[in-house]
Structures are given as C-alpha cells and as structure tokens.
C-alpha positions as CSV (number, residue, x, y, z in Angstrom):
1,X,-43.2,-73.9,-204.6
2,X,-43.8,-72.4,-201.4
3,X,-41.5,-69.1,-200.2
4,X,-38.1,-70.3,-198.7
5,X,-37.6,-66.9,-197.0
6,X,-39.5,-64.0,-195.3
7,X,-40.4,-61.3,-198.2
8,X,-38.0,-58.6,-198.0
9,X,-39.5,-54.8,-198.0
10,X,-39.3,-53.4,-201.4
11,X,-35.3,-51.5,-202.9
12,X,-35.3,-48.0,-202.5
13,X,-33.7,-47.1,-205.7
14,X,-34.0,-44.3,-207.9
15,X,-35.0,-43.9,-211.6
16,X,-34.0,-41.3,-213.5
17,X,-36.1,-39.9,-216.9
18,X,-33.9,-41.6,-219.3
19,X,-34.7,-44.9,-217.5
20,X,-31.5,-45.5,-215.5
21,X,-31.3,-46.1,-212.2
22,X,-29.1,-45.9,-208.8
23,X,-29.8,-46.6,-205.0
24,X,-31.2,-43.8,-203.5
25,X,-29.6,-40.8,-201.7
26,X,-28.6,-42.7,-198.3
27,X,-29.1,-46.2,-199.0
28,X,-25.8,-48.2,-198.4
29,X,-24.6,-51.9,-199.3
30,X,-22.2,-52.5,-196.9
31,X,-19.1,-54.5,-197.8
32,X,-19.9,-58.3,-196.8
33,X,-20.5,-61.8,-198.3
34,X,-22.0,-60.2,-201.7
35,X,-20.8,-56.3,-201.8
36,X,-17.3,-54.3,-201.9
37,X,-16.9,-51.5,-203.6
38,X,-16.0,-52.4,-207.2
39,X,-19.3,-54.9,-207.2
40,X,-21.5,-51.9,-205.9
41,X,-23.2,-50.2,-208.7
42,X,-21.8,-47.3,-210.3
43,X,-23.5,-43.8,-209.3
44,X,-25.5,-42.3,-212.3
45,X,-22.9,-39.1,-211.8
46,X,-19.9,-41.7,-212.5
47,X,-21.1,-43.3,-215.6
48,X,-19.9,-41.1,-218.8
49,X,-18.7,-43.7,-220.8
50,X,-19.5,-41.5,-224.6
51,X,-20.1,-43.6,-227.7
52,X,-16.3,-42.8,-228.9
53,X,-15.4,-44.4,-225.8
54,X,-17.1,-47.8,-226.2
55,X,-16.7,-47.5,-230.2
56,X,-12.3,-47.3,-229.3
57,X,-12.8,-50.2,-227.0
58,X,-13.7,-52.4,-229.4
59,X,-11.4,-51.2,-231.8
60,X,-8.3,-51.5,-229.6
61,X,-9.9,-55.2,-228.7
62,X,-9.9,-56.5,-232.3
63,X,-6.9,-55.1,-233.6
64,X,-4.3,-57.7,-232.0
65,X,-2.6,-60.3,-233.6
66,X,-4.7,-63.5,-232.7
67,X,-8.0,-61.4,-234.5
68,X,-5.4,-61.1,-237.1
69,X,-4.5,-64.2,-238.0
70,X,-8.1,-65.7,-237.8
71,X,-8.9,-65.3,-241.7
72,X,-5.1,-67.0,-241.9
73,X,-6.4,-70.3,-239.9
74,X,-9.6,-69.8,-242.2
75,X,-7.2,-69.9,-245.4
76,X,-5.4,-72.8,-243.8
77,X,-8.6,-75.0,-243.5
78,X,-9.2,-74.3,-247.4
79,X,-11.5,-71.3,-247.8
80,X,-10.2,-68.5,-250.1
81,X,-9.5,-65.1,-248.6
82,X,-13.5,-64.3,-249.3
83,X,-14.9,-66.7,-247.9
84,X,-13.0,-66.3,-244.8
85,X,-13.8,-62.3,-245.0
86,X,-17.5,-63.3,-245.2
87,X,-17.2,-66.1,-242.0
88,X,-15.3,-63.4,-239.9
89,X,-17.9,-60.9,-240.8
90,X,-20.7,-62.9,-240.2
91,X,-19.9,-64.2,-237.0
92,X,-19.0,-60.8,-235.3
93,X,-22.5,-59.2,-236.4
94,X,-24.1,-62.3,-234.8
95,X,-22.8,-61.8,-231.8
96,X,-23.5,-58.3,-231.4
97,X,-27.2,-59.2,-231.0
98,X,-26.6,-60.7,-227.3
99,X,-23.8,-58.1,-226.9
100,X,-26.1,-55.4,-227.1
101,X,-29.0,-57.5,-224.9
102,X,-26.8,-57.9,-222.3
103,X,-24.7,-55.1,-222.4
104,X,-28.5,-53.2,-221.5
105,X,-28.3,-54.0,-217.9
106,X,-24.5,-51.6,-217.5
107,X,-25.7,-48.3,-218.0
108,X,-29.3,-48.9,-216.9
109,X,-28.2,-50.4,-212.9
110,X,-24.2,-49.5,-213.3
111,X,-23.5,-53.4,-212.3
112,X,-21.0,-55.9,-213.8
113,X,-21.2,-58.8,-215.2
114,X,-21.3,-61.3,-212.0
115,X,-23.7,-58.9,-210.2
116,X,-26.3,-59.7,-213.2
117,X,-26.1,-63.1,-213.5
118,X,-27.1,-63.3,-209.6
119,X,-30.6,-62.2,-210.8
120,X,-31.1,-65.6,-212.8
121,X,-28.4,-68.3,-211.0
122,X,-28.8,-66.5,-207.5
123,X,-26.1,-64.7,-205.6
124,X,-24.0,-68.0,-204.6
125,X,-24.9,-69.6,-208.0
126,X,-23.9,-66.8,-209.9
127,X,-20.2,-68.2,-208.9
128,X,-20.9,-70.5,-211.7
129,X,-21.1,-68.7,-215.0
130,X,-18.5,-66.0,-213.0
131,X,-15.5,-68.5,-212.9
132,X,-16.6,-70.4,-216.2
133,X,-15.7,-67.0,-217.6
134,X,-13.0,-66.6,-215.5
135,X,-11.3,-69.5,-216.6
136,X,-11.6,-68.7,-220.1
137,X,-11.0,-65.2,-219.8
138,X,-7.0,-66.2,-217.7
139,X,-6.7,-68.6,-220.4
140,X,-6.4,-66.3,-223.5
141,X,-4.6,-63.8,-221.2
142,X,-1.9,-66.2,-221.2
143,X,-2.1,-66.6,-225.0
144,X,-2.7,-63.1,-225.7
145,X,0.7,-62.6,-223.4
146,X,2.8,-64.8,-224.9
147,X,1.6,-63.9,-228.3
148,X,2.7,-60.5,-227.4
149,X,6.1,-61.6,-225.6
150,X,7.3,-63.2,-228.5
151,X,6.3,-60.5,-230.5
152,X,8.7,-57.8,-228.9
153,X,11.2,-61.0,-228.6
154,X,11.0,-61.0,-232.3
155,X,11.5,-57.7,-233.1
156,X,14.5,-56.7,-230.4
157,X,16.2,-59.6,-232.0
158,X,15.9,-57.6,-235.3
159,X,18.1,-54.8,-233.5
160,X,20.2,-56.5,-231.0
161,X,21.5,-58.9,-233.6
162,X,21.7,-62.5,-233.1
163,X,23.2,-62.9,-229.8
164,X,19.6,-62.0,-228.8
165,X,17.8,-65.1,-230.5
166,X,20.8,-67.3,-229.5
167,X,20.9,-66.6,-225.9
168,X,20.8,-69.7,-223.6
169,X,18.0,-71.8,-223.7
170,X,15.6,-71.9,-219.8
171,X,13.1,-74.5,-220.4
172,X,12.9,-74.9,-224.1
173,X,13.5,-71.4,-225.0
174,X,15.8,-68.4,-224.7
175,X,16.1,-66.9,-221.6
176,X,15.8,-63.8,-223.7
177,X,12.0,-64.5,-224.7
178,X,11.2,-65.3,-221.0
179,X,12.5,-61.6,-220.7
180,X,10.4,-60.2,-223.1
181,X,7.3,-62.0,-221.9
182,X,7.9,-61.3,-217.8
183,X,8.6,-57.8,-218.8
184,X,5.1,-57.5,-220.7
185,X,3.2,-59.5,-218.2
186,X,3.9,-56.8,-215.8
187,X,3.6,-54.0,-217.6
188,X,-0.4,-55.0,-218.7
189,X,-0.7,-55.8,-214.9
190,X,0.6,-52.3,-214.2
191,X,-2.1,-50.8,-216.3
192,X,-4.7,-52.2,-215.4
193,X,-4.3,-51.6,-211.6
194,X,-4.5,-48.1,-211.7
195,X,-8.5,-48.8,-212.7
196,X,-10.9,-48.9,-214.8
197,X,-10.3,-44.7,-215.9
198,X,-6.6,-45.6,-216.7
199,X,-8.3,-48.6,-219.2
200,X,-10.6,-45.9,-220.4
201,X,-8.1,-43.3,-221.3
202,X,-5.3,-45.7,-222.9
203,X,-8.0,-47.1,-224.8
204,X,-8.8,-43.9,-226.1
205,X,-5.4,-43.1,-227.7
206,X,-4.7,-46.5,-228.6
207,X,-7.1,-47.6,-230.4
208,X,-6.3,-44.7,-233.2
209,X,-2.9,-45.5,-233.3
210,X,-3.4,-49.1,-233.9
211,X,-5.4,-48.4,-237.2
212,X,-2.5,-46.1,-237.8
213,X,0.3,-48.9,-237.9
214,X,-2.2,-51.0,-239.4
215,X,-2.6,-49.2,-242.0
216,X,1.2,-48.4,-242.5
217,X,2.4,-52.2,-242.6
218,X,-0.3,-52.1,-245.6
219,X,0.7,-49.4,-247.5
220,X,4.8,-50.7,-247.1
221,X,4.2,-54.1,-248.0
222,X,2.1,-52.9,-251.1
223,X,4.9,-49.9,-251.9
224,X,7.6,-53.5,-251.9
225,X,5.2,-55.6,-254.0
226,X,4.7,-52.8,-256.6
227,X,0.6,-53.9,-255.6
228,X,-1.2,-56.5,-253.9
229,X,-0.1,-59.9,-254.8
230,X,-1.5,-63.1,-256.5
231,X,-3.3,-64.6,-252.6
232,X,-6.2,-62.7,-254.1
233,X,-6.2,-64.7,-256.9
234,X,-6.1,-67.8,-255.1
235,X,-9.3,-70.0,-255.7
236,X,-11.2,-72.0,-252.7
237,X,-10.1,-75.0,-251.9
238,X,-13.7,-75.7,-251.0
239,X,-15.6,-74.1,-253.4
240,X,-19.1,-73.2,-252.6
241,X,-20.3,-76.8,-252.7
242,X,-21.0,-80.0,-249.6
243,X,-16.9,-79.3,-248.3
244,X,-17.4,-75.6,-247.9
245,X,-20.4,-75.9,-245.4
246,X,-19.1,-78.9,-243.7
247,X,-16.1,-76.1,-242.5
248,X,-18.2,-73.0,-242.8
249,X,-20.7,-73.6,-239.7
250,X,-18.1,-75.1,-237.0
251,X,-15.9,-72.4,-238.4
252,X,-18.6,-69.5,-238.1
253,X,-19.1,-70.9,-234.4
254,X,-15.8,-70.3,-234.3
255,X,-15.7,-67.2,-234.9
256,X,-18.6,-66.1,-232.6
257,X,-16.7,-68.0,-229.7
258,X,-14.2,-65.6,-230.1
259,X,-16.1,-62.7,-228.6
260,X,-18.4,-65.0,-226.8
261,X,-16.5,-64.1,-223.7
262,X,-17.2,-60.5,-224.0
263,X,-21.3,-61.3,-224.7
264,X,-21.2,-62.2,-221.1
265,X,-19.3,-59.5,-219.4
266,X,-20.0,-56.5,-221.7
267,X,-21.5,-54.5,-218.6
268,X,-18.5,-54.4,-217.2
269,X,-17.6,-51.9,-219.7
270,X,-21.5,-50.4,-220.3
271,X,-21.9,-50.0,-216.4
272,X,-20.1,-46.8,-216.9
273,X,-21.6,-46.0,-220.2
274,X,-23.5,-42.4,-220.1
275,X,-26.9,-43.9,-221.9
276,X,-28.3,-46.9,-223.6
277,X,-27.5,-44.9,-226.7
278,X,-23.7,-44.8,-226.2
279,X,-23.3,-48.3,-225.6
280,X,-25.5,-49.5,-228.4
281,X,-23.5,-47.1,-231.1
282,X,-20.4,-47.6,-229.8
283,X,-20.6,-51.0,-229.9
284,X,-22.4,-51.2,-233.0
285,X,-19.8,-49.0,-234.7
286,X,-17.0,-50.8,-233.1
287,X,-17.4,-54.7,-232.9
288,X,-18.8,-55.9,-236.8
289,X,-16.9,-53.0,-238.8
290,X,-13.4,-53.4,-237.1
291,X,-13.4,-57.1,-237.0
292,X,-14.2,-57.4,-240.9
293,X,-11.8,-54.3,-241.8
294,X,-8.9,-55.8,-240.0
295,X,-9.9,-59.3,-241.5
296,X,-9.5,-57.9,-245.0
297,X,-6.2,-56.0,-243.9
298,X,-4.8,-59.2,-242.8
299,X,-5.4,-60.9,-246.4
300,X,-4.4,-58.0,-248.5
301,X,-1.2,-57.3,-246.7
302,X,-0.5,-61.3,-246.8
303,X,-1.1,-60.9,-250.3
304,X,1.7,-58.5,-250.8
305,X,3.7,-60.7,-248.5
306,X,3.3,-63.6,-251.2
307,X,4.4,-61.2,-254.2
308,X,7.7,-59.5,-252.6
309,X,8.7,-62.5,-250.4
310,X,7.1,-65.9,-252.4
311,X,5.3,-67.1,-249.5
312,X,2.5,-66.2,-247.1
313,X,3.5,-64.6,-244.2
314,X,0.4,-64.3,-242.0
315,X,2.0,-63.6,-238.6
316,X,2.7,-59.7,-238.9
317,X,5.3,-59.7,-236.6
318,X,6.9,-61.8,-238.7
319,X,6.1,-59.4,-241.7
320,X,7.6,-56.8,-239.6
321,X,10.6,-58.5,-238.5
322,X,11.6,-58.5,-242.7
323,X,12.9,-54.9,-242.5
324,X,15.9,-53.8,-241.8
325,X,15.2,-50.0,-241.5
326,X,15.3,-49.6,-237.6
327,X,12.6,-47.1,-237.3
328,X,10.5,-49.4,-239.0
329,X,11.3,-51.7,-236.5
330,X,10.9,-49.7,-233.4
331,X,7.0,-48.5,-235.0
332,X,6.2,-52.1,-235.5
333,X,7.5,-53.2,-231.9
334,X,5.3,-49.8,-230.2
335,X,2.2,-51.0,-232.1
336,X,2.4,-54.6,-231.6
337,X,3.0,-53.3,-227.9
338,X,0.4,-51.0,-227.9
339,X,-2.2,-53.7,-229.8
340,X,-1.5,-56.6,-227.7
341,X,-2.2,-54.7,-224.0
342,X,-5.0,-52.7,-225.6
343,X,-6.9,-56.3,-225.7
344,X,-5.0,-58.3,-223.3
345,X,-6.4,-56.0,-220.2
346,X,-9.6,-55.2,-221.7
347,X,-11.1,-58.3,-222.7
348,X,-8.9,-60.9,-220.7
349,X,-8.3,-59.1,-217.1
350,X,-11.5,-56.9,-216.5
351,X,-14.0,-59.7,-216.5
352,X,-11.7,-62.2,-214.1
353,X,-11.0,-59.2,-211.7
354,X,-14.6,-59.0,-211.3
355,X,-15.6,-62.2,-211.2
356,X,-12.7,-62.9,-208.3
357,X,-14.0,-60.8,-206.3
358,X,-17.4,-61.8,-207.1
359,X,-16.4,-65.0,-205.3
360,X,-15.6,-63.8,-201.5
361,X,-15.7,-59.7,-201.9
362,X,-14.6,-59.5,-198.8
363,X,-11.0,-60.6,-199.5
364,X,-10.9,-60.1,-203.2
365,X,-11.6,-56.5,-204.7
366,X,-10.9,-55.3,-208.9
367,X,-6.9,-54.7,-208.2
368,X,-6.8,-58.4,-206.4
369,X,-8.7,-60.2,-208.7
370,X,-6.1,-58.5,-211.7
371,X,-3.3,-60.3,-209.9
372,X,-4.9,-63.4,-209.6
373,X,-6.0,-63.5,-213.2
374,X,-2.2,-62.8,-214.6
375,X,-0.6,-65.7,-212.1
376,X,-3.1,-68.3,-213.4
377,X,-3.1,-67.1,-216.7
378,X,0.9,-68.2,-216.6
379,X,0.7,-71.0,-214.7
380,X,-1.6,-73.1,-217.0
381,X,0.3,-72.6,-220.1
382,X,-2.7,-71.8,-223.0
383,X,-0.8,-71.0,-225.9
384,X,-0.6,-74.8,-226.7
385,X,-4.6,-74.3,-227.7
386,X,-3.2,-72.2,-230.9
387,X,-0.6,-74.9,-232.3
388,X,-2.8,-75.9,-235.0
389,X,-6.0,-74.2,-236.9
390,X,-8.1,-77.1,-235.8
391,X,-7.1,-77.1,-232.2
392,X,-7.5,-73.2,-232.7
393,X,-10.8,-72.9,-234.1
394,X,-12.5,-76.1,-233.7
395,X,-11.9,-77.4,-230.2
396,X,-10.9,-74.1,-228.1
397,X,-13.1,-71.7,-229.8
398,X,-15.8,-74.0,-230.3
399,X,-16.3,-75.6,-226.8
400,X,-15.8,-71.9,-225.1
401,X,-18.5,-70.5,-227.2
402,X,-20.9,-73.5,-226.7
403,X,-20.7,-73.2,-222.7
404,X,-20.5,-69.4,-222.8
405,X,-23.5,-69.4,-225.2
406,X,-25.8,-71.5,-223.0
407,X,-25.0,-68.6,-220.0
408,X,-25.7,-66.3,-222.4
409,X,-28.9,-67.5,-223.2
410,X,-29.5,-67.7,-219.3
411,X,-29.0,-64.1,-218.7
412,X,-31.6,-63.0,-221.8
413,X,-34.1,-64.7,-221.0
414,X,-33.6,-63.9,-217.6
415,X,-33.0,-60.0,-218.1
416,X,-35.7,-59.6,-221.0
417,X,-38.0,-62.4,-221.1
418,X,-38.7,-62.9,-217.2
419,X,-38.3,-59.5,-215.6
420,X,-38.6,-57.3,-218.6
421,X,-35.2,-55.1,-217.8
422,X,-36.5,-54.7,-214.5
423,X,-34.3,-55.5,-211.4
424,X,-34.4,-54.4,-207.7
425,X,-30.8,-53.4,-207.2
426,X,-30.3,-53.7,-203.4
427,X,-31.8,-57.4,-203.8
428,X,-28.7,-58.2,-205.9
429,X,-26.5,-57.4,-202.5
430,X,-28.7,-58.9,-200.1
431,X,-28.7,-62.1,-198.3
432,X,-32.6,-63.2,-198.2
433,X,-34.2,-61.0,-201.0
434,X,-36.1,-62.0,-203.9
435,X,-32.6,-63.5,-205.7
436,X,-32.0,-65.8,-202.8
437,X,-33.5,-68.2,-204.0
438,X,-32.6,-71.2,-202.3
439,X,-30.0,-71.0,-200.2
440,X,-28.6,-68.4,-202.8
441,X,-29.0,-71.0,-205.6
442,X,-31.7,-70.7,-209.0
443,X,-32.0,-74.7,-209.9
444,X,-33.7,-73.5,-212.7
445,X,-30.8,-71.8,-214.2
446,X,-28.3,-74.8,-213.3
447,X,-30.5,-77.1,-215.5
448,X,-30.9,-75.1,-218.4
449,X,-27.0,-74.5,-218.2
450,X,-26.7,-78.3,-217.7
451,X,-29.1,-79.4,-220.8
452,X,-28.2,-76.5,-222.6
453,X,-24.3,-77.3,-222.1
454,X,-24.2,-80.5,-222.9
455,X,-26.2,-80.0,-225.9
456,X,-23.7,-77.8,-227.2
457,X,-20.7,-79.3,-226.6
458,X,-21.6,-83.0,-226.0
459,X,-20.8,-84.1,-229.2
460,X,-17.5,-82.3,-229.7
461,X,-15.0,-84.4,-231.7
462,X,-11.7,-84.1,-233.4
463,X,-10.3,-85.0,-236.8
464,X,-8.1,-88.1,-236.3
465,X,-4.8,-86.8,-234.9
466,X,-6.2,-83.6,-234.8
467,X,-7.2,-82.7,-231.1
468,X,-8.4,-84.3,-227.9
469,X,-12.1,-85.7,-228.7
470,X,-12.8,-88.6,-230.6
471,X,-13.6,-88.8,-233.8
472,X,-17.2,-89.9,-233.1
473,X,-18.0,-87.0,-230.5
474,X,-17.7,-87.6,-226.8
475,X,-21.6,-88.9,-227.2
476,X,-21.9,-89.7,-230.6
477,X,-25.9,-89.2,-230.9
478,X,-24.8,-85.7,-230.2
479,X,-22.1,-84.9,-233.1
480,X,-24.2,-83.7,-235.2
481,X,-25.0,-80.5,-233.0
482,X,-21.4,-80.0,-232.3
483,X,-20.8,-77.4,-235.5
484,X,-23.7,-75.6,-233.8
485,X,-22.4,-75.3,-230.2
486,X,-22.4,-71.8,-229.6
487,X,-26.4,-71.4,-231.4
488,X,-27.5,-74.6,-229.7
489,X,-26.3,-73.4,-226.1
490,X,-27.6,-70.4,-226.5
491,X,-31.2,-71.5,-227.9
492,X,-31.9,-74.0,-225.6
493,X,-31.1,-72.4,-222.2
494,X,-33.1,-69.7,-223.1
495,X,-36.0,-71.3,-223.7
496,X,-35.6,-73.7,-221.2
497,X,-35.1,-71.2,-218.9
498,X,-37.6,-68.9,-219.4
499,X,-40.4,-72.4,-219.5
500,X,-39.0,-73.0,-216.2
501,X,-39.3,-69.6,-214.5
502,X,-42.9,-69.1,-215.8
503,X,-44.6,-70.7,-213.3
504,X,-42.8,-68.2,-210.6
505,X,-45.0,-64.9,-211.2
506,X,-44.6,-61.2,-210.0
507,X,-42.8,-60.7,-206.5
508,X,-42.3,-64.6,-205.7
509,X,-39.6,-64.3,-208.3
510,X,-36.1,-65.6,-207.0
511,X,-37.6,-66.7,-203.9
512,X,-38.6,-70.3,-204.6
C-alpha cells in the first residue's frame, strides 16, 4: 500500500546509556486531540519507581479477598486444596511472561498503557483495546467495592450489635450496608486523586501490613483449632484422571484472566519504574510468589475453620466476624480496609483513568477519568458476576481473559516482533506520523483482534442452569477452544498480527 500521509521528519528524543528514553530538552507535545499531561511520557528524572516498590504493588494487589477466595471456588468445583494451590500457581507464573513483555515499554518511553497500544491499533484505534479494558477494569471496581463494603458492614455489626444488621431495608438491603459501601467508595476515590505518588507511598506501607494480618488470622485460627484441621485431608473430588482436566484448563484460564487486565496496562505502573531491572524483579518477586502464598493461606486457615467451627468458612471476613474480642475486630476491619483499597485503586482505577482520558484528553485528564471509573463502576451493578463459582471463574474470568489476551498478543508482537522495542515517542502524540495509519486506524490490528477474539471466546458455553451461554457454545464448531480462551486469543493475534504487518518494512510502518 501506498503512503496515506506526507512522511513526518524524524522524533527528537533522547536515549540515555541504560537504554531509556525521553523527548529531548525543548521538544513539547502540546495538549490536544492525543496529548495532556498525564498521557505525556514521564521525564527520565521522574521515574524512580525501585524494585521494593513494584515488588509491594503486587503484594498489596493480591492480598484482597476475591484472590482469596479463588482456591475456595477451585475447592467448590471439586479439586482438593492442592490441586487448586498448583492451578492458582500456575496460572499467575504464566501470566507474568506477557506482564514482563509489556511492562518493557514503561520505564524504557515512560508511557501508559493506551499511549502503547497507539503504536499497533493507531492513535484513534487505540480507543479500542483502551475502553475494552476500561470496561473490565469499572467492573471489578464495583465488585472489589462491594466486596469490601460488606466487609466493614460485617464487622461494625460485630460491635454495634444487632440493631446494625437489622436496620431498615433500601432496595433489598440495610440502609446500613449502603453506608458502609458509599463511605468506602469515596474514600478509595479520595486516594487515588491525590496521584499516582499518593498510590505509590500507601502501597508501600500497605502491602507489609496486609501480610501482617494475614498472617495473624492464621496463627488465631490455628491457636483455636489446637492445629490445622482435617480440609487438608480432604481427597479430590476429581482425582487426577478425564474429570480433573476437563476443570483444570478452563479453570487455569481462569485464573490467568484474573490478572489478564493488568498484562495490558502494567506500564502504567513501570512508566515510573527507575530501570528495566526494577520492574522485571519487582514484578517477578511480587506477582507468582504472593499469589500462591496467599492461596495456601486461604486453605490452611479454612482448614482450621473446619476443625474449631465444623464447617468451611472461606470468606475471611466471615472468619473474622467469629470473635468476640473487639480489638480483634477493629485489626480485622483496618486490614480488610487496608486490603481491599490497596487493590481496588491500583488495579481497578489506574488503568480506566488513563484510558478516559486516552479517549478526548482534552476534557478528560487521570483525576477525571478516576471519577468516571467509580460512577460506572456503581451504576452497572458487577457483583452479580461472583454469585456462583461457575459464573465466577468460567464465564466472567474466562471471556475477560480471552478478549484481553488477544490485545495482549497485539501489543507483543507489535512492541517486540515488528519494531524490536523501538518506538518514535513524539509520533505516539502526533496527528499524521508514522502511527497514523489510516485515518488514525491500524486494520491490521482490528482483524487480528477480531479473529483472534472470536476464536477465544466464540465457543463460550455454560453448564445447564449455570450461566448465560448455551450449553453447546455460542458457535458450537468453536467449544472446544473455549477452555483455552485466554492462550488462543493471545496465540493467534500475535501471529496474525505480526504476518500481517510484515509486508510494511522500515519507516512505512504505521503509515499504510
């Protein structure tokens, strides 16, 4: 194809020796159709992000109570407690390989997570993955939210008695929950308006003091039960036979679909990370390890729930809410606090904010786009998605991670396949350079998100009575790649993509 545009004179950026790079000294994006000043790359002096940093991100991420109560939905659908270990485990170091790949772009340019994806859908079609992820992203804010509202609701009723839990009823439930959950809404907004530093330093302290009360609720419940209880005993329901793999890989995509949503907009976070070496430790050290840790916490204190109480109790609020020693109460109520916003704002408000004011910077900026993200992530009422394990796992996790895996596989082949790391950074801003494509639209990328897409979640189907798709798939030819959404996405737009874009060589890139 033939150039759509003039060439554009080359960026005037600046490398540094340890390979990252900034606009030079003088050279301004001004704010317009594609620039403000939380899209603009971060300045090389501004990006200091250390490897304790990114390592107590991901810790104060995976410590929250939906992460906890994944190997309980894992139990549910009949795998014993190591099985579900092993799933959780595996899934998270999976999906640290494209974390990693595409968190490579945040400390090398300093740019987000919308700004990269302009390279390979072009800077209008880079609106597409942005709100995809978007959506998703105000979607488990309102289930991390409410998760976290009823939590304190819980708990408060514990000390105020039961004139709390018995308070009259506003649309189904007590006006007293809709307290708690208003009152926390605002308080995560609060955060995270005062910026990305203020994320950074509660992060910091919070993450530390969520292993702490993690830790604690252990060693109680195992002081009660006199040690760990029979759950450990418990044999699969499964075994390691036909029925255990039939669950094991939709469950395992699962699992990756969890943080699938963060393998697209890691450099929002690694855009202020000091090197390539912070981010790929911190992550490394945080994401796997603190996943399968808290996994294993979750079982063994359920265990010790089963011994001193006869029955499971996988929710720990509800294993907090047993006490009756008020201190014990008021810990468990900080550190649920603490857990729930320490995810909630990082992985569920960052990305949206961004990818807001992706869509018209000149209205949106990172403060707006934080608003907008908590009002729609109320208004569409998510935590339905977690009313059953199979809902849970199979249809909300599943179909997220197939769709975000195809973008996923965009942006690789895009960042390492087709341009080798290498990006001109003012071209990202600018009407007319080399990612303009045409009309600011990559048709390459929309059809490898299209095939790749519905490859992956095509064939998604439901157990009888058990969720939303048939029981045959949407296109039953396609069922059979439906446990594989999240690997199938991923696989096929990349090398789809990256087939497509060969023909396009050198400087004529994005401008065909």
């Amino acid at each position: 194809m033939t150039a759509t545009v003039p060439p554009v004179p080359p960026a005037i950026q600046t490398v540094h020796p340890d390979g990252r790079v900034e606009l030079a000294p003088g050279e301004e994006l001004p704010d317009g159709p594609f620039a403000n000043a939380d899209l603009r790359p971060v300045p090389v002096a501004d990006r200091h992000w250390t490897t304790y940093n990114f390592t107590a991100l991901w810790v104060g991420m995976a410590h929250n109570i939906p992460s906890w109560t994944l190997a309980s939905g894992l139990v549910a659908l009949g795998m014993d407690w190591k099985q579900a270990v092993l799933t959780i485990a595996l899934g998270n170091i999976i999906v640290l390989f494209p974390m990693l790949l595409t968190g490579h772009a945040g400390p090398k340019y300093g740019i987000p997570f919308p700004v990269l994806a302009r390279a390979s859908f072009g800077l209008r079609g880079a609106n597409l993955p942005a709100m995809i992820r978007a959506a998703v992203a105000c979607a488990w804010f309102g289930i991390q939210t409410w998760i976290g509202g009823q939590g304190i609701y819980i708990l408060l009723g514990k000390l105020f008695g039961g004139g709390w839990a018995k308070a009259a009823e506003v649309g189904g439930y007590p006006w007293t929950l809709w307290l708690c959950f208003v009152v926390f809404w605002a308080l995560e907004l609060a955060i995270i308006y005062r910026g990305m530093e203020t994320l950074r330093r509660f992060e910091n302290w919070a993450a530390p003091f969520v292993i702490v009360g993690a830790v604690v609720l252990l060693v109680w419940i195992t002081v009660k039960a006199g040690g760990l209880g029979p759950l450990l005993d418990q044999p699969s329901k499964l075994g390691w036979g036909p029925d255990f793999w039939k669950v094991f890989f939709p469950s395992l995509m699962g699992m990756i679909g969890f943080w699938a949503t963060l393998s697209l907009n890691i450099p929002d976070f690694t855009r202020f990370g000091k090197g390539q070496r912070a981010q790929v430790w911190g992550q490394s050290l945080g994401l796997p390890t603190t996943m399968t840790f808290f996994a294993l916490l979750s079982v063994l204190v359920t265990s010790g729930s089963q011994a001193v109480y006869g029955e499971a109790l996988w929710d720990p609020v509800a294993l907090a809410g047993k006490t009756d020693n008020a201190f014990g109460l008021l810990f468990a109520l900080v550190t649920v606090l603490v857990a729930t916003v320490s995810v909630n704002i990082a992985a569920n408000v960052v990305s949206p904010a961004y990818d807001l004011a992706n869509l018209a910077p000149k209205f949106i900026n990172f403060r707006t786009g934080a608003m907008i993200t908590g009002v729609v992530g109320v208004i569409i009422f998510p935590w339905k998605l977690t009313a059953t394990p199979e809902l849970y796992i199979f249809t909300w996790l599943g179909v997220v991670g197939g769709l975000l895996g195809t973008v996923a596989g965009i942006l690789i082949a895009d960042y390492w396949l087709v341009r080798r790391t290498v990006l001109d950074l003012a071209d990202l801003y600018r009407p007319g350079g080399r990612y303009w494509y045409a009309a600011g639209w990559n048709w390459r990328a929309l059809l490898a998100f299209g095939v790749g897409g519905l490859l992956a979640v095509g064939g998604a189907y439901s157990a009888p009575g058990k969720g939303p798709f048939p029981a045959d798939g949407l296109i039953p030819f396609l069922q059979p790649l439906a446990d594989y959404g999240w690997a199938v996405g991923l696989g096929t737009a990349l090398v789809l993509y990256a087939a497509l874009m060969l023909p396009i060589r050198g400087e004529d890139r994005g401008q065909s």
